[in-house]
C-alpha positions, 0 to 999 in steps of 0.5 A: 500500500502506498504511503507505508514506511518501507520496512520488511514485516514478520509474522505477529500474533496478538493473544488474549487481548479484547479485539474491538473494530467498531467498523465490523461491530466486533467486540469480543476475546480474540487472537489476530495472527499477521502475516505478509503486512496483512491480516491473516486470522481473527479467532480464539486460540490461534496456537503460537507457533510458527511467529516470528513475534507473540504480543500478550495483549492480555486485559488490553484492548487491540483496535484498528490503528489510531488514525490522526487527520489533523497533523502538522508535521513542519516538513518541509520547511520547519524541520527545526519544530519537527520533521516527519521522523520525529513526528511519526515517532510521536505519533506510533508511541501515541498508537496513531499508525496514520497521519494525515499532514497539514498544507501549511508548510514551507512551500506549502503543499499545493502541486502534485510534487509538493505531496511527492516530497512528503510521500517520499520522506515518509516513505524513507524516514516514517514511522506510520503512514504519512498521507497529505492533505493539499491546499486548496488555493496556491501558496494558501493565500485564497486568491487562485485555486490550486489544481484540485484535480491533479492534486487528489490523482497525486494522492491527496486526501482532502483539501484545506488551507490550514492555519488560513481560511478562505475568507473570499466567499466566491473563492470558497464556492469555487473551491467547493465545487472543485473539491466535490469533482474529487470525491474529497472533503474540504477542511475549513479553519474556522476564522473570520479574521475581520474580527479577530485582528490583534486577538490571542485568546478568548474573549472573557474575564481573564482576557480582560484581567491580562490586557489582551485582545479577545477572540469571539466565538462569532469568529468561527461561528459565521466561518461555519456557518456560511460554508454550511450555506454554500455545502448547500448549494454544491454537496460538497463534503465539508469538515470543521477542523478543531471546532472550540465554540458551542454555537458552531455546535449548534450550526453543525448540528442543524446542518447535520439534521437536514442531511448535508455532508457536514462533519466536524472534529474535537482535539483533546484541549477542547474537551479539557481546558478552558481559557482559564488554562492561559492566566499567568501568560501561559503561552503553552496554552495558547492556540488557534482557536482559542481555549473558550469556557467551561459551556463550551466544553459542555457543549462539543462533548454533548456533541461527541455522544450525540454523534454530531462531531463525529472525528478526534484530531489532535491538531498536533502544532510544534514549536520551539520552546525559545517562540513559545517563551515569548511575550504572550501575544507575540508566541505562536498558536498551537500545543503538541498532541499525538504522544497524549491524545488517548488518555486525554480523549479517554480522561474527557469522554470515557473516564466521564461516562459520556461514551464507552472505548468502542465509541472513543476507538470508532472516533480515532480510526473509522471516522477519520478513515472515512473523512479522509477516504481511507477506509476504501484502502482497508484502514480504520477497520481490522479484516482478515485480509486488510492491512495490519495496521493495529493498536494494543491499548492498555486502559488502565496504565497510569502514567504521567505526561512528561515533557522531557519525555516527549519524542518529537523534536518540540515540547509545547504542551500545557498538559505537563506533569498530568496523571493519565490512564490508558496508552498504548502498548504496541502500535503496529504499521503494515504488520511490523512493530513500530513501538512497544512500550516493553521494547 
């Protein structure tokens, strides 16, 4: 398969774990045989013999690898922040097997050459597998589209200029409707940048008490729910990245309830920290969009569980510790966020009781293999067959977040010296062991 770190895989088999692939409805004590990269068996006591390597994924989950849509992996460009080695590092102690990577690099990635220098890097250094998702408009500056169409031939599999909007509304048709000829989704950043100009986090009390400009839901609200308006017209599948206020909850939802293909996504600092995680000028907690309020938090996990945000992504955004120990309003946007994800998604939603590990593991791989097309090359599911692509879960090893411990090449977190449970024991790309924590 393309896009699959070029490394020789062996025979694996996995014992004893609870195998659960919400895209087939599996639940249930099983052992999964690989072989050749490939699925080869799902069934109770498979014998042992004649594997190269035996995972003892006893009290463990094994789940379909973890899928990411949401990545920047800085490269190129910006390897000094990261660079696909150390991201794909990150992403395999995380359990995530599949990244999706952000245009938003140095060219950005808007020719077909463009995703075949990612492609080939990925394939020569990665860890999992790395596909990209293209800009939308050239160098992502909104004014002409990209080449949509040789894009999505070169692999691309979904269109976005991340980090920017398309602001201009006749752009944005134009997009969409280029974009709906490919079979592919659009991925909007959410922000009408009229109204966030000088802004650094949300618009509240503690923006207030600091001096700082504040960042009004209304900026990503209207985003949304202009483009639901122009989905309308071209039935273009569309998906809110990082969505942080309760009333684009509420535009996803109707928009949803009418039958659009409308999706949305929730990254772990959505679902855990408010805005009062940035008092004190706390620059790791400042990101694009904005950390909002205790309602708003509410809010996208009552979306989580009712199914109208229907994606995870981390939204994973490095930076250096000398741009983020800047002066608040001066320091980049954006935290780290593949080494933590699951136990943060699982701290948010499952540790809460809203949904249970079948729906967290539905949300970390076929969801995102379906927004991105995956799932049509066997990804996000477990098939005998399929790409042996899998993650063996441990939910209930605790731990701390340490980041001195952290593999990618930046340290930006503001979850810092959290305890957490769950985390993955052994993450599994194309049949070969990418990480075990008991290597």
């Amino acid at each position: 398969m393309a896009n699959e770190p070029t490394r020789v895989p062996g025979s694996i088999l996995i014992k004893h774990g609870r195998v659960i692939d919400p895209a087939e409805g599996f639940d249930s004590q099983a052992d999964v045989a690989v072989r050749g990269g490939r699925i080869e068996r799902i069934d109770r006591g498979i014998g042992d013999q004649g594997f190269d390597e035996v995972v003892d994924a006893r009290d463990c989950i094994v789940a379909p690898g973890l899928i990411d849509p949401h990545v920047h992996l800085r490269d190129p460009g910006q390897s000094h922040k990261e660079d696909i080695a150390t991201g794909t590092a990150a992403a395999v102690f995380g359990g995530f097997t599949t990244v999706c990577c952000m245009p938003n690099t140095s060219p950005a990635l808007d020719t077909p050459e463009m995703l075949e220098v990612v492609a080939s890097r990925a394939g020569a250094r990665g860890q999992c597998r790395v596909f990209s998702v293209a800009a939308a408009t050239k160098a992502r500056a909104g004014k002409e589209l990209a080449e949509i169409a040789l894009l999505a031939k070169a692999g691309a599999v979904g269109f976005s200029d991340d980090g920017d909007v398309v602001e201009d509304a006749a752009m944005m048709l134009r997009a969409l409707r280029a974009v709906k000829e490919t079979g592919r989704a659009f991925m909007q950043h959410c922000q009408e940048t009229s109204l966030t100009g000088g802004a650094s986090m949300h618009q509240g009390e503690v923006s207030t008490r600091l001096g700082l400009v504040g960042w009004q839901r209304i900026a990503e609200e209207l985003i949304v729910e202009r483009d639901v308006r122009l989905v309308g017209e071209t039935g273009c599948a569309y998906h809110v990245q990082h969505l942080s206020s309760a009333g684009s909850v509420e535009v996803v939802r109707r928009a949803r309830e009418r039958g659009l293909p409308v999706s949305a996504e929730a990254s772990p600092h959505h679902l855990l920290l408010t805005h009062e995680a940035c008092d004190n000028f706390n620059t790791m907690a400042k990101m694009n969009p904005p950390l909002r309020e205790q309602s708003d938090i509410d809010a996208i996990r009552e979306a989580v569980v009712e199914g109208w945000i229907s994606v995870l992504a981390t939204d994973h955004a490095p930076h250096t510790d000398e741009e983020k120990c800047r002066p608040f309003e001066a320091a980049p946007f954006g935290i780290i966020g593949l080494q933590t994800a699951l136990p943060l998604y699982a701290r948010a939603l499952v540790e809460t009781g809203l949904i249970d590990w079948p729906r967290l593991i539905a949300l970390m791989t076929i969801e995102p293999a379906r927004l991105c097309g995956l799932d049509a090359c066997g990804l996000g599911a477990l098939r005998q067959g399929g790409p042996a692509d899998i993650t063996v879960i441990d939910p209930a090893m605790r731990w701390t977040i340490d980041r001195d411990a952290v593999l990618g090449r930046s340290k930006n977190t503001p979850f810092h010296g959290w305890n957490v449970t769950g985390a993955a024991r052994a993450t599994i790309v194309g049949g070969r062991i990418a990480f075990s924590a008991t290597a």
